[in-house]
MOPAC internal coordinates of N, CA, C and O (Angstrom, degrees):
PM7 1SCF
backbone

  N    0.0000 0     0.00 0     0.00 0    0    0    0
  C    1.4432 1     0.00 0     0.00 0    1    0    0
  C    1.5318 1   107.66 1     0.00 0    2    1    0
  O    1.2310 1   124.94 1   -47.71 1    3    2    1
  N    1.1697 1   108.12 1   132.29 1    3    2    1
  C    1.7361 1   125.69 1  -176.74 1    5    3    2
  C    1.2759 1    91.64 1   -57.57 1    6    5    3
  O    1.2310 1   112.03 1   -12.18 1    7    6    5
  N    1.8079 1   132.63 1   167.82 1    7    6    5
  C    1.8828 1   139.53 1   141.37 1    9    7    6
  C    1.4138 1    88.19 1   -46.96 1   10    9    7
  O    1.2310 1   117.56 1    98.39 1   11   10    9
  N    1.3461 1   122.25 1   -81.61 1   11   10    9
  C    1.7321 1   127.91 1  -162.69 1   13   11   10
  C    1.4847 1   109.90 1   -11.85 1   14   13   11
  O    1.2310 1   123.74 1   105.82 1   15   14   13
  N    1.7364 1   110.43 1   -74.18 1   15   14   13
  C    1.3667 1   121.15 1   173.81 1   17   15   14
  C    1.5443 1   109.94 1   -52.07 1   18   17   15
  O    1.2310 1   103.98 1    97.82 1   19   18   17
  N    0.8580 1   147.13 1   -82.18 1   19   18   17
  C    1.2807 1   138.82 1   163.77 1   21   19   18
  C    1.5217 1   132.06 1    -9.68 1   22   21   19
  O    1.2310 1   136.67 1   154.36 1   23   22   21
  N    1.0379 1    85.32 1   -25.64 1   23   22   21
  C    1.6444 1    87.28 1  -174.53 1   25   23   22
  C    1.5828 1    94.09 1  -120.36 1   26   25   23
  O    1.2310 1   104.83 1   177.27 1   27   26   25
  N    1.0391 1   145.66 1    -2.73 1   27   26   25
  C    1.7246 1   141.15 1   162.03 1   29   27   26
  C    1.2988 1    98.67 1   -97.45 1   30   29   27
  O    1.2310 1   115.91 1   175.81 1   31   30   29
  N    1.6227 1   125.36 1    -4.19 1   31   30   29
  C    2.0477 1   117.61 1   163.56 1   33   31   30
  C    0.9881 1   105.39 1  -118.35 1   34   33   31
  O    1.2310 1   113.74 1  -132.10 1   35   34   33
  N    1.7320 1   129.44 1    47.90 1   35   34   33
  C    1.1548 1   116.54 1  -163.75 1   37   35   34
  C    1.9681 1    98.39 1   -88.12 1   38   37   35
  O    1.2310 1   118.21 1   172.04 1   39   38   37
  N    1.2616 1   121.02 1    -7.96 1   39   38   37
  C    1.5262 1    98.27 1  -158.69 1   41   39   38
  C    2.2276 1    88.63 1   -94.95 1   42   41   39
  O    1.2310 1   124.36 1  -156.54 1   43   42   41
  N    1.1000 1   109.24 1    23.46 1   43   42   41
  C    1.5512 1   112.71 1  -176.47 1   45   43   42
  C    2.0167 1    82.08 1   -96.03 1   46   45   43
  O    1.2310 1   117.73 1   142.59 1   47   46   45
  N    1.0844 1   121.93 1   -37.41 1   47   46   45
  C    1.6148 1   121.63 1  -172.03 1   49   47   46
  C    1.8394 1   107.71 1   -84.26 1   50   49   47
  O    1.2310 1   127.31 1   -53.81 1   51   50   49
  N    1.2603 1   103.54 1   126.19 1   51   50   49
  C    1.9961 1   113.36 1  -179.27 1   53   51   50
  C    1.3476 1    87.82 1   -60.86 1   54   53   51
  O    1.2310 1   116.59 1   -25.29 1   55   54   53
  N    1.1695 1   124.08 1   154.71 1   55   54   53
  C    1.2109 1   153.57 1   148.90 1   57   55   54
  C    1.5936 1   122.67 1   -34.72 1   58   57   55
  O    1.2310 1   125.93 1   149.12 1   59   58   57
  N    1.2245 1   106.21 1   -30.88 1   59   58   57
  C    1.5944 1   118.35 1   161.10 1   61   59   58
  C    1.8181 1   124.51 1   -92.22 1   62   61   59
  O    1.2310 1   124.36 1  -140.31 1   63   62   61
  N    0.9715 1   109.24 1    39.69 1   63   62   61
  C    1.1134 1   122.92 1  -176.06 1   65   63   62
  C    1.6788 1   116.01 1  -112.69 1   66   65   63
  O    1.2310 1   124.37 1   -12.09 1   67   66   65
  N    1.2543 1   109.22 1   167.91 1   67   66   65
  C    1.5035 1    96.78 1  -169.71 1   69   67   66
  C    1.6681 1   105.44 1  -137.55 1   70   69   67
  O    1.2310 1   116.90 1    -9.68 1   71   70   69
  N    1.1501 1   123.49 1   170.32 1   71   70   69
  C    1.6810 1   114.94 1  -164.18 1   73   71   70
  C    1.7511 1    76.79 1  -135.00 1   74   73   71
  O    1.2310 1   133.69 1   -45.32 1   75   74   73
  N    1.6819 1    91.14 1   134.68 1   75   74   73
  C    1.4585 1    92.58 1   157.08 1   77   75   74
  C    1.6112 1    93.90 1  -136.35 1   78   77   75
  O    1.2310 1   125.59 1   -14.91 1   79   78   77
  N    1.6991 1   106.86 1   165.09 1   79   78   77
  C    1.5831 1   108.19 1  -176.04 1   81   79   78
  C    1.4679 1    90.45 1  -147.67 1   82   81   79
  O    1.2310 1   117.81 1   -44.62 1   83   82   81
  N    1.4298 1   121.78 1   135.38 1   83   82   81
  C    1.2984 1   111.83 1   138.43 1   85   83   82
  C    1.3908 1   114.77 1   -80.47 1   86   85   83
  O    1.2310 1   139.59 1   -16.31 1   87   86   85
  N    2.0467 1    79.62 1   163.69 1   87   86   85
  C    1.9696 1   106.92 1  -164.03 1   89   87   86
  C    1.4915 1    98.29 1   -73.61 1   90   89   87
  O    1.2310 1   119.35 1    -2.63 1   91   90   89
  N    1.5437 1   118.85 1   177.37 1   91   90   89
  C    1.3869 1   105.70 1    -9.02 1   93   91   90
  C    2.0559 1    97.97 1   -77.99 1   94   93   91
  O    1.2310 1   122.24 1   -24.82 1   95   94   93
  N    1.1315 1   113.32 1   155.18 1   95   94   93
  C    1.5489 1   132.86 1  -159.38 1   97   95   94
  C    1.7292 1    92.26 1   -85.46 1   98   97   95
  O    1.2310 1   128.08 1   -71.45 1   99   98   97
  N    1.3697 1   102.05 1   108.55 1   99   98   97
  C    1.5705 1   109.02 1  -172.82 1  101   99   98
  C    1.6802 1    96.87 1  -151.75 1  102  101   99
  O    1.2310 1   120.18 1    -3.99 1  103  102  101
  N    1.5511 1   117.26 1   176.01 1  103  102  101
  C    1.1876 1    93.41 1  -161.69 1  105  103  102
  C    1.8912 1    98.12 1  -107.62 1  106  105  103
  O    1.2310 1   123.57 1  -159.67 1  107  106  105
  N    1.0919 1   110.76 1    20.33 1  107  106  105
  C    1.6453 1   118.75 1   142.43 1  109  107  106
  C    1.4127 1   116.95 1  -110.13 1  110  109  107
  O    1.2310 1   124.52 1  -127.57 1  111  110  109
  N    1.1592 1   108.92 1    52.43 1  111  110  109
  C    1.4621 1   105.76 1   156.24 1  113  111  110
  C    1.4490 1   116.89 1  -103.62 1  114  113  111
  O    1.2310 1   130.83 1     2.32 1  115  114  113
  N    1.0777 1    96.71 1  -177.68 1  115  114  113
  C    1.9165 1   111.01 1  -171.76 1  117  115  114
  C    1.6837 1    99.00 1   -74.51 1  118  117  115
  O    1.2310 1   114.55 1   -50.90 1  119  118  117
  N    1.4702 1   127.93 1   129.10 1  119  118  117
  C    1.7090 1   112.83 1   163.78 1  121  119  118
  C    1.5888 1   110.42 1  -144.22 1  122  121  119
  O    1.2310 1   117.90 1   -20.61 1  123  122  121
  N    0.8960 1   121.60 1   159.39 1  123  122  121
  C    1.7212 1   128.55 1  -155.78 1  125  123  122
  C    1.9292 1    87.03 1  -148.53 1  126  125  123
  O    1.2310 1   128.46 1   -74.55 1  127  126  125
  N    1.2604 1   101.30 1   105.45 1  127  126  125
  C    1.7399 1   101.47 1   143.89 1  129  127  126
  C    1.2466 1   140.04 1   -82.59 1  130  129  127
  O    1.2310 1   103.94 1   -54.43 1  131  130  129
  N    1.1216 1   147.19 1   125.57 1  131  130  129
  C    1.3996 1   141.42 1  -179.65 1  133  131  130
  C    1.6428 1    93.41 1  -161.11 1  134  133  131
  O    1.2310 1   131.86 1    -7.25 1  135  134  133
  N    1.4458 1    94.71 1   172.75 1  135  134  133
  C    1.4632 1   122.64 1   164.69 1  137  135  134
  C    1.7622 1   107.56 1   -64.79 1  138  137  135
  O    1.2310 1   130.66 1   -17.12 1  139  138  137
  N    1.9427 1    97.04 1   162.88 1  139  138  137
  C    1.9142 1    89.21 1  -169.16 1  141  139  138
  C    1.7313 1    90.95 1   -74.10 1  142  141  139
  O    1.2310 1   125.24 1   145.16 1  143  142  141
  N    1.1386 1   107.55 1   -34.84 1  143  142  141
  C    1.5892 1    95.53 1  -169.94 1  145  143  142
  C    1.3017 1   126.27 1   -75.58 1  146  145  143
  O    1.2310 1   120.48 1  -169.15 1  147  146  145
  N    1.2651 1   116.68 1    10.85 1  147  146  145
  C    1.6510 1   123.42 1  -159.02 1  149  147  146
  C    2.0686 1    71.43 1  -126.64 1  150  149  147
  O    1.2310 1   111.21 1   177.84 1  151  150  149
  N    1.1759 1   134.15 1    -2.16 1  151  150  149
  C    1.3024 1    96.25 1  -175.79 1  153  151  150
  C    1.2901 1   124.25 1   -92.00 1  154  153  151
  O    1.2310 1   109.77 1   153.44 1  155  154  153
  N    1.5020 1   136.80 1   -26.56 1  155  154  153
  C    1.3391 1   127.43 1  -171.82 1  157  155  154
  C    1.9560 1    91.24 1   -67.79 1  158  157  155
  O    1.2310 1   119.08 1   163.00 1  159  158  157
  N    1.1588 1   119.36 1   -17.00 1  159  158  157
  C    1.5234 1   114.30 1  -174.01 1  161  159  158
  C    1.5814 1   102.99 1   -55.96 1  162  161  159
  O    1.2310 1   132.00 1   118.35 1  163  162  161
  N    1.2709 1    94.44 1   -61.65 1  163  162  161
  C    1.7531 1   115.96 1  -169.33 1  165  163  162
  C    1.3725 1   121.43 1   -70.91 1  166  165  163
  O    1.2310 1   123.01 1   153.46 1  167  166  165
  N    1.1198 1   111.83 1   -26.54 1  167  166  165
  C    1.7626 1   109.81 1  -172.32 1  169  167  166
  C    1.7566 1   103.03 1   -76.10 1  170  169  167
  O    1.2310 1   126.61 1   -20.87 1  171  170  169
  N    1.4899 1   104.89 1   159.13 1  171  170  169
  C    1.4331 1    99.51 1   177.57 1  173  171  170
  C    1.7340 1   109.80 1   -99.40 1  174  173  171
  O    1.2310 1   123.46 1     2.39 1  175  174  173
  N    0.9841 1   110.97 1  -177.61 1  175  174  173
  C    1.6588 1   120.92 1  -168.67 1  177  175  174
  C    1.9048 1    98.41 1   -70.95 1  178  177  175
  O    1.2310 1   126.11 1   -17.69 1  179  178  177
  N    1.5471 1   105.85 1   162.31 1  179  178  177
  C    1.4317 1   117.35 1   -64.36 1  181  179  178
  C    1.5140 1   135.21 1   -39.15 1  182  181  179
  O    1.2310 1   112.69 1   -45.58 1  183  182  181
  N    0.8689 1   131.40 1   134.42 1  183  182  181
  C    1.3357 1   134.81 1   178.92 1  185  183  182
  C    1.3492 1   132.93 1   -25.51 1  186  185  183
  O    1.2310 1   130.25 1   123.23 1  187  186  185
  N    1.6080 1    97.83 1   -56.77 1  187  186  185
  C    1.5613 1   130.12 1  -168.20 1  189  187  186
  C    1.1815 1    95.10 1   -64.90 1  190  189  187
  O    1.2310 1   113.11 1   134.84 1  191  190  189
  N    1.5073 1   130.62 1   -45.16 1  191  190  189
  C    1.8083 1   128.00 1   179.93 1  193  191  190
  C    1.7829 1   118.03 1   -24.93 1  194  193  191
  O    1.2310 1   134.72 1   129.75 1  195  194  193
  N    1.7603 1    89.14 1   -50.25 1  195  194  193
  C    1.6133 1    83.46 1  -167.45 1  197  195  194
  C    1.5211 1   100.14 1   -99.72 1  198  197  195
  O    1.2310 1   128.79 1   -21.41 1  199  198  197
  N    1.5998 1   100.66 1   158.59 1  199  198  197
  C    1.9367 1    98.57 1  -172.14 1  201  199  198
  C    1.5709 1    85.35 1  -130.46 1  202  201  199
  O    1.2310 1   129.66 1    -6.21 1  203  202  201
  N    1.7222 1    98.98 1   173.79 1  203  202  201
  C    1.4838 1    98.32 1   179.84 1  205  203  202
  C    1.7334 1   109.81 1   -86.46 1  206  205  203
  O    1.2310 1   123.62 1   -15.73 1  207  206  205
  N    1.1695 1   110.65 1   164.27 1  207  206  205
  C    1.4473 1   114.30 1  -168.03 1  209  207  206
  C    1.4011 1   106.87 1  -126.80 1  210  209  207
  O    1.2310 1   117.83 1    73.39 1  211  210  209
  N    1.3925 1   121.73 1  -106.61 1  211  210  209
  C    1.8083 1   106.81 1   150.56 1  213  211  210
  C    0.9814 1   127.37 1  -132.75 1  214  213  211
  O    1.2310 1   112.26 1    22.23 1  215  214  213
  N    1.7546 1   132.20 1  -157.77 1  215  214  213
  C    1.5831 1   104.42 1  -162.87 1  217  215  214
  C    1.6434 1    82.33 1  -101.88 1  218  217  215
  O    1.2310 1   126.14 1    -5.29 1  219  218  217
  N    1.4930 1   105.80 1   174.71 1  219  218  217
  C    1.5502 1   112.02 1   170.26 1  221  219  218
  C    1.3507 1   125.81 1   -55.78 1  222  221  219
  O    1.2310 1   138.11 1   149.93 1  223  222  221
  N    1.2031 1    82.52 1   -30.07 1  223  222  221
  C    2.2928 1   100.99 1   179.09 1  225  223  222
  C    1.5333 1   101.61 1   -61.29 1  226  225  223
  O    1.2310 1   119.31 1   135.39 1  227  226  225
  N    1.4824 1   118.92 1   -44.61 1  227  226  225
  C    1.4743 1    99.04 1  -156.64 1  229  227  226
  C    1.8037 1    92.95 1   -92.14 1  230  229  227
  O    1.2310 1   126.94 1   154.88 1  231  230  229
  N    0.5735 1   104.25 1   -25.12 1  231  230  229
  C    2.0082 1   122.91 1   177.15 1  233  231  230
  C    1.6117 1    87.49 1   -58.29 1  234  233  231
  O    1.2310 1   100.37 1   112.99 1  235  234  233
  N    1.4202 1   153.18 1   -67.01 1  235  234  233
  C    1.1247 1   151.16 1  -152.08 1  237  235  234
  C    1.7522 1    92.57 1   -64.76 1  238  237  235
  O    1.2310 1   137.08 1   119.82 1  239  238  237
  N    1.2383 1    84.52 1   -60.18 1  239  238  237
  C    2.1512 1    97.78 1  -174.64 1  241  239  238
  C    1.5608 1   109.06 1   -35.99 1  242  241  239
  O    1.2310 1   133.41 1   133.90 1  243  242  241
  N    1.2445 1    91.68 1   -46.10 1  243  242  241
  C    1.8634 1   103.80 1  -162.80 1  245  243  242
  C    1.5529 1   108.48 1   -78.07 1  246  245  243
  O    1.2310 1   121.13 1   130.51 1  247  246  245
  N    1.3348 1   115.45 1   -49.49 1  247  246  245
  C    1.3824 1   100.81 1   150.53 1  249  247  246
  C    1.7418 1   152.32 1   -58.87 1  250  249  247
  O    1.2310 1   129.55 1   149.14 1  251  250  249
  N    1.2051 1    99.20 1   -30.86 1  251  250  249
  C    1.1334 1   129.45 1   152.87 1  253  251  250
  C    1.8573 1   110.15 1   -38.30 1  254  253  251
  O    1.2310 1   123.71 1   117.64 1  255  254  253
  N    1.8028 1   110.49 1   -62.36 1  255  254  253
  C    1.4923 1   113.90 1   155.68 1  257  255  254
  C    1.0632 1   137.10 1   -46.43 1  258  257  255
  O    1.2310 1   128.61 1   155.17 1  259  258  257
  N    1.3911 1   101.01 1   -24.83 1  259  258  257
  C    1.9351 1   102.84 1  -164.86 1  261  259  258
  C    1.3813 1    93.30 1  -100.13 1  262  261  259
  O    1.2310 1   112.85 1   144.53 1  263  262  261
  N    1.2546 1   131.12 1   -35.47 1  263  262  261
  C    1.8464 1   135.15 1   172.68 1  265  263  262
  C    1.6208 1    84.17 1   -39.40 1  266  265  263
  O    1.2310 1   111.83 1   124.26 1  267  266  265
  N    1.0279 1   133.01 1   -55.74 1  267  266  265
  C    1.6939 1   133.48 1  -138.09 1  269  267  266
  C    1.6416 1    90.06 1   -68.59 1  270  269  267
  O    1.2310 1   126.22 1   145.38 1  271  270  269
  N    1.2252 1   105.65 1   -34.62 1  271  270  269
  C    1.8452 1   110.44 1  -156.95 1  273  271  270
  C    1.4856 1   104.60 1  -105.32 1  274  273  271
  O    1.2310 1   118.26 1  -152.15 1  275  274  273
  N    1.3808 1   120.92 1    27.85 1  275  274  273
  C    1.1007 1   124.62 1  -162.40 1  277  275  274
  C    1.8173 1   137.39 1    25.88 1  278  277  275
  O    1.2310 1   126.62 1  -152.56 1  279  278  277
  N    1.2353 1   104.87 1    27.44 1  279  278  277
  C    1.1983 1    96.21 1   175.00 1  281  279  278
  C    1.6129 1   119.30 1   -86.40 1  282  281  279
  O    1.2310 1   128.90 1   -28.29 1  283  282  281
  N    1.8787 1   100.46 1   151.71 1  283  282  281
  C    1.8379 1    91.05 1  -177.75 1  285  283  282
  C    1.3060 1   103.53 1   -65.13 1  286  285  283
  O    1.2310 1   127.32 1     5.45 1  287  286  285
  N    1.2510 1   103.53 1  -174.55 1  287  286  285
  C    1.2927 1   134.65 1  -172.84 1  289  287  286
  C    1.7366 1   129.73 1   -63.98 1  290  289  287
  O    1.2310 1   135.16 1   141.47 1  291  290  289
  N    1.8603 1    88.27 1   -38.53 1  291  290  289
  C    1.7745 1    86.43 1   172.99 1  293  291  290
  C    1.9277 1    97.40 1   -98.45 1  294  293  291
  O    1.2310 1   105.59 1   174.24 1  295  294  293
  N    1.1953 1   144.32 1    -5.76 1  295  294  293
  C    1.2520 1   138.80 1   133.34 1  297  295  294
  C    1.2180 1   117.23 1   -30.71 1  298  297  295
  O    1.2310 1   117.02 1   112.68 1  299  298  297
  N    1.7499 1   123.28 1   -67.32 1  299  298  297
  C    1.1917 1   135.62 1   173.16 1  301  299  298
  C    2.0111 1   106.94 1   -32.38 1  302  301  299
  O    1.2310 1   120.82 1    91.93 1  303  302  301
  N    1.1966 1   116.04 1   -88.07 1  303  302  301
  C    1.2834 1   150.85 1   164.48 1  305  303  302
  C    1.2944 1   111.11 1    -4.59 1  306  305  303
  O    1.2310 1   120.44 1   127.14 1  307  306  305
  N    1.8287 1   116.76 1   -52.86 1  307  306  305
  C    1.2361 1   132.32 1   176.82 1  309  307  306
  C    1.4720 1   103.89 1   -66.78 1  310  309  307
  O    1.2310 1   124.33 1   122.53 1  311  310  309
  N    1.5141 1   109.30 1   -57.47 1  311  310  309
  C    1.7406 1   110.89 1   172.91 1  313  311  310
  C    1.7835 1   114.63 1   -32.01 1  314  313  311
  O    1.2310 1   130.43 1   139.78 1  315  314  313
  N    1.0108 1    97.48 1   -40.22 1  315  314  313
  C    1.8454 1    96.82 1  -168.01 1  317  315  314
  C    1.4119 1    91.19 1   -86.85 1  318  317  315
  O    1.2310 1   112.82 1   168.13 1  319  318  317
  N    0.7427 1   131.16 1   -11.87 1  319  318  317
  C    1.6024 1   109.62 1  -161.50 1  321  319  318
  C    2.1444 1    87.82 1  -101.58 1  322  321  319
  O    1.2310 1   120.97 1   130.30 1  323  322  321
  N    1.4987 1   115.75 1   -49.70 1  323  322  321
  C    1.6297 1   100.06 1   157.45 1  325  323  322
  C    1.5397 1   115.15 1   -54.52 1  326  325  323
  O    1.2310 1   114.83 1   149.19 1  327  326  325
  N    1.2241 1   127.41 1   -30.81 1  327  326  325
  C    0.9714 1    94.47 1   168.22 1  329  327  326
  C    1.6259 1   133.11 1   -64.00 1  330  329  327
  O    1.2310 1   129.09 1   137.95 1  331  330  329
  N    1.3355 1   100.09 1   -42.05 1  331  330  329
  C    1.5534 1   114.37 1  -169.70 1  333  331  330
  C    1.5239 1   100.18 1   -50.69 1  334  333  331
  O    1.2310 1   121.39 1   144.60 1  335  334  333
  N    1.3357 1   114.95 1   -35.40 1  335  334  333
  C    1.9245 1   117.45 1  -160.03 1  337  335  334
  C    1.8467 1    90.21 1   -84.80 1  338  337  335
  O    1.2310 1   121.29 1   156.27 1  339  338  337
  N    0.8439 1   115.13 1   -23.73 1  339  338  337
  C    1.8092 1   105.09 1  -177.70 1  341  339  338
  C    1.3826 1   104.24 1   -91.77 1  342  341  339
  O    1.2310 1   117.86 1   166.56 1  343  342  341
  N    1.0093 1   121.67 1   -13.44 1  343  342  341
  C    1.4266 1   116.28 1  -171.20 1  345  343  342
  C    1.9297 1   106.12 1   -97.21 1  346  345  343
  O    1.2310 1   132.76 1   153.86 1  347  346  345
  N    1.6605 1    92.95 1   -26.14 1  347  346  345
  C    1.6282 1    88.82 1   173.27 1  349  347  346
  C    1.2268 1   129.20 1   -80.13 1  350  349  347
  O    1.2310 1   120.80 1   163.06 1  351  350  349
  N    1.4514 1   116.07 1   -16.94 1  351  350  349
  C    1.3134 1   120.75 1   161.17 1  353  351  350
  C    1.4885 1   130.16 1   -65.14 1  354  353  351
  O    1.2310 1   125.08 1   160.67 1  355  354  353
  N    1.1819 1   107.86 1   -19.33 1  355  354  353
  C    1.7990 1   117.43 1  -177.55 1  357  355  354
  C    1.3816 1   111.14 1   -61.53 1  358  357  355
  O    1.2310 1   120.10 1   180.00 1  359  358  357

C-alpha cells in the first residue's frame, strides 16, 4: 500500500496505530500500518527501509485541519508528510 492510499483510508485504521514508510517519504511510497509492537512482525525484509512516520491519531487531526482550509486531498497529504520530516528532526 502506497502513504497516498493510506492516508485517504485512514478512518479504516484505530487511532492507536502507527504508519511506517520507507524513504525517501513521498506519497508513492511503500507504507504498512500496524501497532509499534506488531511491527518488526509485519514489515517486510529489510526492516530498516521503513521508519516511523506518525500515528493515525495525529494524521486524522491534521487532516481534519487542512479540510478547514480547504485544501484537496493530495495538497492535504503533502502537508503531513512536511510535517512528519520537520518534526523528525527535533
Amino acid at each position: 500500500m502506497t502513504l497516498f492510499q493510506v492516508l485517504l483510508n485512514l478512518q479504516q485504521f484505530s487511532d492507536e496505530m502507527h504508519i511506517y514508510v520507507q524513504h525517501p517519504w513521498t506519497l508513492e511510497s511503500d507504507a504498512i500500518v500496524c501497532s509499534q509492537t506488531a511491527f518488526t512482525a509485519t514489515i517486510p525484509e529489510p526492516p530498516d527501509s521503513y521508519t516511523y512516520f506518525l500515528d493515525a491519531a495525529l494524521c486524522k487531526a491534521l487532516l481534519a485541519q487542512s479540510q478547514t482550509r480547504n485544501l484537496c486531498l493530495q495538497d492535504s497529504c503533502m502537508a503531513m508528510i512536511e510535517y512528519a520530516l520537520q518534526n523528525k528532526q527535533k
